[in-house]
C-alpha positions in Angstrom: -7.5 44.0 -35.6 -4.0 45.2 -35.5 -3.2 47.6 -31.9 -1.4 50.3 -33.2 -0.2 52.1 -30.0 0.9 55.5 -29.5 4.1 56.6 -28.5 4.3 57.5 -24.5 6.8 59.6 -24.5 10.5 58.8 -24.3 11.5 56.4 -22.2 15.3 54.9 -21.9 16.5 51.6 -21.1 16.7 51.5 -17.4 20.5 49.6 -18.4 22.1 53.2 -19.6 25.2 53.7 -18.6 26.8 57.4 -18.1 27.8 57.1 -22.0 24.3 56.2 -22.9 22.9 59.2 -20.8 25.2 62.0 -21.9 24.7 61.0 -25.6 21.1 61.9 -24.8 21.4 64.5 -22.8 23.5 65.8 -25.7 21.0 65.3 -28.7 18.5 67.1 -25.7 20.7 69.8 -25.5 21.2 70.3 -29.7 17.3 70.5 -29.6 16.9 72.8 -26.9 19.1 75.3 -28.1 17.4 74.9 -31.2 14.1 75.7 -29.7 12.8 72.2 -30.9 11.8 70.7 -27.6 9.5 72.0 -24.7 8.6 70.3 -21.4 6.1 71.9 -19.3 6.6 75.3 -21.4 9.7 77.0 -22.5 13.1 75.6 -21.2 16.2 77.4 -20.7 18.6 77.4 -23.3 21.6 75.3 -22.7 24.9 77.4 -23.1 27.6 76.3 -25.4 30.0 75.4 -22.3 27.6 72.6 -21.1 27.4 71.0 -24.5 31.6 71.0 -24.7 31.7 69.6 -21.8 29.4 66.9 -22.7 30.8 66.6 -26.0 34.0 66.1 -24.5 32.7 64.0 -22.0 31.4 61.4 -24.8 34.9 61.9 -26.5 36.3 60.4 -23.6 34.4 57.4 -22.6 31.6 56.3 -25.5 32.9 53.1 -27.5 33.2 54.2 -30.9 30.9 51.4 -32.1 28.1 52.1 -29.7 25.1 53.0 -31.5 22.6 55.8 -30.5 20.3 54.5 -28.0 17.5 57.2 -27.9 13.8 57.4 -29.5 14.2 58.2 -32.7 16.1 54.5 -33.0 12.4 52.9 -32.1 10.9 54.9 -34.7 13.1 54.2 -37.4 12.7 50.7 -36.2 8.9 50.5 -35.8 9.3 52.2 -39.6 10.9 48.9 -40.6 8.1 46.6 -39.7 7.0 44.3 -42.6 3.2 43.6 -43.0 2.4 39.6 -43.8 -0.4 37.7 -44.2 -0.2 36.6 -40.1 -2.5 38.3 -38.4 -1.9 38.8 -34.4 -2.3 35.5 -32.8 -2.7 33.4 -35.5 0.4 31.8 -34.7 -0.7 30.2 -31.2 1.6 31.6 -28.1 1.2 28.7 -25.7 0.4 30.1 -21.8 1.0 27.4 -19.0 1.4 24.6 -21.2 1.4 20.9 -20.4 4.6 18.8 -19.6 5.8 15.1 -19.5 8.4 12.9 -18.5 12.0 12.8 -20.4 11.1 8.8 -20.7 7.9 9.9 -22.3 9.5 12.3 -24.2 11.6 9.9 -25.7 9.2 7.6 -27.4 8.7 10.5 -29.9 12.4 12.8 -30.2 15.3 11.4 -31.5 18.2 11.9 -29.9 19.9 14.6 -32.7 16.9 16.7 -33.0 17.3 20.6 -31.3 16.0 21.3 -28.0 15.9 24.4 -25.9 16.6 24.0 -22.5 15.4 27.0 -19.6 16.2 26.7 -15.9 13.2 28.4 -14.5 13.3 28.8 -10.1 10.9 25.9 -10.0 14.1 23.7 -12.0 14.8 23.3 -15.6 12.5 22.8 -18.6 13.2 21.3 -22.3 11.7 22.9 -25.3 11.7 20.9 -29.1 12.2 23.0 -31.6 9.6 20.5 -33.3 6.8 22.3 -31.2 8.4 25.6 -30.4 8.5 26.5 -34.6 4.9 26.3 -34.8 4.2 28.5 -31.2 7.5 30.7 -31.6 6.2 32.1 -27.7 5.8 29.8 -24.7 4.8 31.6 -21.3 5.4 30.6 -18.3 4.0 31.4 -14.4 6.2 30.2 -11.7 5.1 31.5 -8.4 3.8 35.2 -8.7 6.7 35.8 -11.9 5.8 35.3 -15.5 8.5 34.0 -18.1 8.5 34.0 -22.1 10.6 31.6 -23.7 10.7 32.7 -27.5 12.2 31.1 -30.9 12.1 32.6 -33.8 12.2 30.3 -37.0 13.9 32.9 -39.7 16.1 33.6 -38.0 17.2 31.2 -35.5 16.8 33.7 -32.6 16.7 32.0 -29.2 15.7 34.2 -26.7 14.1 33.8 -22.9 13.3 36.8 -21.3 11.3 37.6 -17.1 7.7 38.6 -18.5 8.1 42.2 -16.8 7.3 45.0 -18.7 8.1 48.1 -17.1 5.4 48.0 -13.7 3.8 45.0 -15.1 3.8 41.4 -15.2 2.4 40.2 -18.6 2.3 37.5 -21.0 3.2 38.0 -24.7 1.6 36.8 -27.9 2.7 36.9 -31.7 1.8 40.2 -33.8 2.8 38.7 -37.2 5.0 41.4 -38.9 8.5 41.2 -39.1 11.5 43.2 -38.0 14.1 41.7 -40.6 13.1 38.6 -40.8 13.0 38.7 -37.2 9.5 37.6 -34.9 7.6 40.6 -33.2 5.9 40.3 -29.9 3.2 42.4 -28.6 2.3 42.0 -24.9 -0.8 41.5 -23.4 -0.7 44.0 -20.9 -0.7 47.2 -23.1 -0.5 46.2 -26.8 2.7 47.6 -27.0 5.3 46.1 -29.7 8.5 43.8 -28.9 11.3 43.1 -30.9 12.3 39.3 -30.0 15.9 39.6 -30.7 16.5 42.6 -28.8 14.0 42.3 -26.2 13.0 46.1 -26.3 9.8 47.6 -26.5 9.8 49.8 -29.9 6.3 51.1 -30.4 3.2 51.1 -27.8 2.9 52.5 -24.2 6.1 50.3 -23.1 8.4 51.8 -26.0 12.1 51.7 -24.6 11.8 49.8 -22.3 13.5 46.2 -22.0 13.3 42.7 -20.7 15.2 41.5 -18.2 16.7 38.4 -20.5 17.3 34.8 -18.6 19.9 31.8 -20.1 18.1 30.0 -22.8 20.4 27.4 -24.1 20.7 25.0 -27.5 21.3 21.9 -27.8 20.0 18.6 -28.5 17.7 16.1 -27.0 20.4 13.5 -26.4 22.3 15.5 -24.1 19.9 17.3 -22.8 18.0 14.4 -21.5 21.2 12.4 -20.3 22.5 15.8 -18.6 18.9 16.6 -17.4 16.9 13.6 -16.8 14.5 14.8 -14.2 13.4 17.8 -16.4 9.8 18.5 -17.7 9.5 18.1 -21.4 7.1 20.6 -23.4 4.5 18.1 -24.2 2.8 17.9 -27.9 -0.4 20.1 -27.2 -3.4 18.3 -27.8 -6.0 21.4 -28.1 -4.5 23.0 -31.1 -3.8 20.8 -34.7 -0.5 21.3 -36.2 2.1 18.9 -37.6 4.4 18.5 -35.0 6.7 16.0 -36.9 7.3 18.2 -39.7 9.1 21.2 -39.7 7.6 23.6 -42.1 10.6 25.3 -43.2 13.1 22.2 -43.3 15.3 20.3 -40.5 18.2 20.9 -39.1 19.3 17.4 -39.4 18.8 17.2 -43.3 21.3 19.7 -45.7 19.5 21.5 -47.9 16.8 23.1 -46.6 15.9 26.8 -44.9 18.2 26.5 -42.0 21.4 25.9 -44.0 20.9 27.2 -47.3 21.3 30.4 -49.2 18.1 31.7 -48.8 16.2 35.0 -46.7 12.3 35.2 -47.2 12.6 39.4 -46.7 14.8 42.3 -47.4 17.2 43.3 -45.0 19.3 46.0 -44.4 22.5 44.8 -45.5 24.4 41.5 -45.9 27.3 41.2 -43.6 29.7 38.7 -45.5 32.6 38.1 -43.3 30.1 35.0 -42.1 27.4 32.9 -44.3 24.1 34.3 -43.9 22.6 31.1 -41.7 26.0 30.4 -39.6 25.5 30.0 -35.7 26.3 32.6 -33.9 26.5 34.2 -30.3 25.3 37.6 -30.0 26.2 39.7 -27.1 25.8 43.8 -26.3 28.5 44.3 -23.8 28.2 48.0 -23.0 27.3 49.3 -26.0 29.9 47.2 -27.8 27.8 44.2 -29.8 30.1 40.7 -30.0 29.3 37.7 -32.5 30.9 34.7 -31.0 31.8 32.1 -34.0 30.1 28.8 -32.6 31.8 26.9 -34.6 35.2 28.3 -33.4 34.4 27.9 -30.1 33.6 24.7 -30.3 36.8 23.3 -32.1 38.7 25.2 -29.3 36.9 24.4 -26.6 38.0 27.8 -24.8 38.5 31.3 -25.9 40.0 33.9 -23.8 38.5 37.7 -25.8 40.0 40.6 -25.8 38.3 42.6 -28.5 35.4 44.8 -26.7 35.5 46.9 -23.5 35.7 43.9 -21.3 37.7 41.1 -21.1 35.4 37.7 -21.9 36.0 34.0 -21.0 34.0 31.5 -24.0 33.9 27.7 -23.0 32.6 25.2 -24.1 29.8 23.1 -20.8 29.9 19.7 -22.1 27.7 19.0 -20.1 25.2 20.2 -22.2 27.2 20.8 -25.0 26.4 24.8 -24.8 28.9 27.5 -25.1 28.7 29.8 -21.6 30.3 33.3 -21.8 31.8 35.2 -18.6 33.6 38.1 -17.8 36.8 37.1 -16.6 37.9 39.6 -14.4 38.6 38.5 -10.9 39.2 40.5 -8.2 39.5 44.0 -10.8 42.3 42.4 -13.2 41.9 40.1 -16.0 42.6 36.4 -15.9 43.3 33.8 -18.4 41.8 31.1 -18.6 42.7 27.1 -20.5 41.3 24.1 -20.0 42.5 21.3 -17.6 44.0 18.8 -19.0 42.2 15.2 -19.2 39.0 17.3 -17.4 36.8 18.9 -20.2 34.9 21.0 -17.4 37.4 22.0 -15.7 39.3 25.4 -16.0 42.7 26.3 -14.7 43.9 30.4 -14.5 47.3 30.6 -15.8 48.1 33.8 -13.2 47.4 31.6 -10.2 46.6 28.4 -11.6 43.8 28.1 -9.8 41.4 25.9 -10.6 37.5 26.4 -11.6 34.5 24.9 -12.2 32.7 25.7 -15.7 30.2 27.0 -14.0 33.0 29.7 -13.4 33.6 29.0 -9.8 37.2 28.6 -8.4 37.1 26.0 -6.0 40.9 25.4 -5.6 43.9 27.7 -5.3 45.0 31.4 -4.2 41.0 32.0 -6.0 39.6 29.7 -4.2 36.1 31.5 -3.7 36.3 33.8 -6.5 32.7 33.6 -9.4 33.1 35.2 -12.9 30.2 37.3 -13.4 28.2 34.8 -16.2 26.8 37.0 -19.4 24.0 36.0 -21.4 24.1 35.7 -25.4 21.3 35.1 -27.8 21.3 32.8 -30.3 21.1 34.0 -33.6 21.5 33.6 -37.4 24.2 35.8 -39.0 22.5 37.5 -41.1 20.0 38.5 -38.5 22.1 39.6 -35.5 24.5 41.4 -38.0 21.1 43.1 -39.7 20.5 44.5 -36.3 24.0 45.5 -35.2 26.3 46.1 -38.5 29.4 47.4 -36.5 29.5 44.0 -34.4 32.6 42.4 -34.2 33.3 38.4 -35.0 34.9 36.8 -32.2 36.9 34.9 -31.6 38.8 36.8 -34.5 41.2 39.3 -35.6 38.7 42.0 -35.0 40.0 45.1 -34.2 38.2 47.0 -31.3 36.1 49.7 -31.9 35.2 47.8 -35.2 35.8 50.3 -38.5 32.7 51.4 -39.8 30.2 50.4 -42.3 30.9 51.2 -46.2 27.8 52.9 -47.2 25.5 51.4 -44.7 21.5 52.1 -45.5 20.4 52.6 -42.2 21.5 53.8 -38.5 20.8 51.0 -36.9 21.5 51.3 -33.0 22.8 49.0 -30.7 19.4 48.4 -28.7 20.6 44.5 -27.5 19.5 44.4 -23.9 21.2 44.5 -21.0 23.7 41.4 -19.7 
């Protein structure tokens, strides 16, 4: 039977910056001077001064993009939920599963076939997409921390998050609805209901609050193993029957099927079309400012210096796994620019000092030497799902104008709820 939990009051991201808290206190304010909202009886009226100021306050330094960030979001987005025929559970989250050897891995994974790849604090793990579509949720204890490592099949949303919510350390399970197309958690410490792309609580005892979101990168098995060949491997569990070898909604290696073609089982909002619907992206929130990074792109340039959004942003591409890590490249409170070094593909040169870093965004030679970019951390994501989600994100690297112009006609408010980076 489905937990439907009731709202516990209203509780903001701990991540809210000053914008994020005046445009609250704001909408508080409109209410109060409405007489629509009480705490512990009647509460003063706030003048008209107070709201100026904060109005002008929010003039000044909330991104035009930034969506609302408050309560009634949640609801509208709990409101979106789509009922299936999966119950809660009935797709199988694994908890503490079994792992092998990359060499016994590779008797059964071919070398192009998708793999996810964590680095937990006990060292890194490989996930096959081949298991991982028919769990979507994979929890993991290391020491006295839980971690969820999360895939969601329609819409390609990878997504590893610390298994904290709020005070407590939980595991997460399945529900079965949807959130466009997108998989809902539930955790197992208060019921309380999880979108997996955003990583935020939206209905339940925990509403509001958000998961503190770890790298989780793509790629495939060949690299991964060559790059990573001491890793554990996510074994084929043995207790529950499913067809690992087939993918029920297609393959990624094949044309033609659910991953690359034309086709969205549900409604959503709205179809963004500056991209295909299924295209690879790179979704980022970066304060209050939501990014699509163009894989693609990226990867046929090899390096991307952005400039569209509040903060300057570094895009390379770590051969080493054949991943695409994202950084914020100021050093030292300026901005720097960043190419590649020639004849070393993991090796970056500044062109202010020409310096020289590691991709793991280092310098380690130079006027720098000792400087680290401050890494960020994107979620993969379908087009059509991330732009569902946030419909004033901008396509980078592009010819995006910053704040992004806004939607023709769009049929929902849809804030920009992407956790924390």
């Amino acid at each position: 039977m489905r937990q439907r939990m009731q709202p516990y009051g209203i509780i903001f991201p701990p991540h809210c910056t000053v914008p994020a808290i005046l445009s609250g206190l704001l909408a508080r304010a409109y209410l109060f001077q409405r007489g629509g909202l009480s705490q512990r009886g009647r509460l003063p009226r706030l003048g008209g001064l107070v709201c100026a100021c904060l109005a002008a306050l929010l003039c000044l330094t909330l991104p035009a993009t930034a969506g609302p960030r408050n309560d009634d979001d949640l609801k509208q987005l709990t409101a979106s939920l789509l009922e299936t025929k999966i119950k809660p559970d009935a797709i199988p989250a694994l908890y503490r599963p079994e792992y092998t050897s990359t060499i016994s891995a590779a008797l059964s994974l071919e070398d192009p076939e998708p793999v996810f790849v964590v680095r937990l604090p006990d060292g890194p793990r490989i996930y096959p997409q081949r298991i991982m579509v028919w769990h979507e949720v994979v929890n993991e204890v290391v020491g006295d921390a839980t971690y969820c490592i999360t895939y969601s099949p329609l819409t390609g949303v990878l997504a590893a998050y610390k298994g904290q919510a709020g005070r407590f350390m939980t595991t997460f399970g399945v529900d079965g609805r949807l959130l466009y197309n997108n998989t809902v958690l539930f955790d197992r410490a208060t019921g309380s209901l999880w979108s997996q792309l955003l990583g935020i609580a939206i209905d339940g005892p925990m509403r509001g609050k958000v998961l503190q979101r770890i790298p989780a990168w793509w790629t495939t098995w060949g690299v991964a193993r060559a790059a990573m060949p001491d890793a554990k491997v996510l074994a084929t569990p043995t207790a529950i029957r499913r067809s690992y070898g087939k993918d029920p909604y297609g393959s990624y290696l094949l044309p033609g099927t659910y991953y690359d073609d034309d086709r969205i089982m549900h409604p959503v909002p709205k179809l963004d079309r500056r991209m295909k619907s299924k295209t690879p992206i790179l979704g980022m929130d970066v304060q209050g400012q939501q990014l699509a990074i163009d894989v693609a792109t990226l990867r046929k340039n090899g390096v991307a210096n952005i400039d569209q959004g509040p903060t300057p942003l570094l895009a390379v591409v770590d051969r080493r796994l054949d991943v695409i890590r994202v950084y914020d490249r100021t050093v030292w409170s300026k901005p720097a620019t960043f190419a590649l070094k020639k004849g070393s593909p993991n090796r970056l040169v500044d062109t202010e000092s020409g310096s020289e870093w590691s991709i793991d965004g280092k310098a380690e030679a130079g006027p720098m030497k000792g400087a680290v970019l401050n890494e960020l951390i994107p979620v993969n994501a379908m087009w059509f799902a991330w732009s569902s989600f946030h419909p004033a994100t901008l396509v980078v690297p592009s010819s995006d104008a910053w704040p992004a112009p806004p939607q023709s006609q769009p049929q929902l408010n849809l804030p920009g709820l992407a956790p924390f980076q």
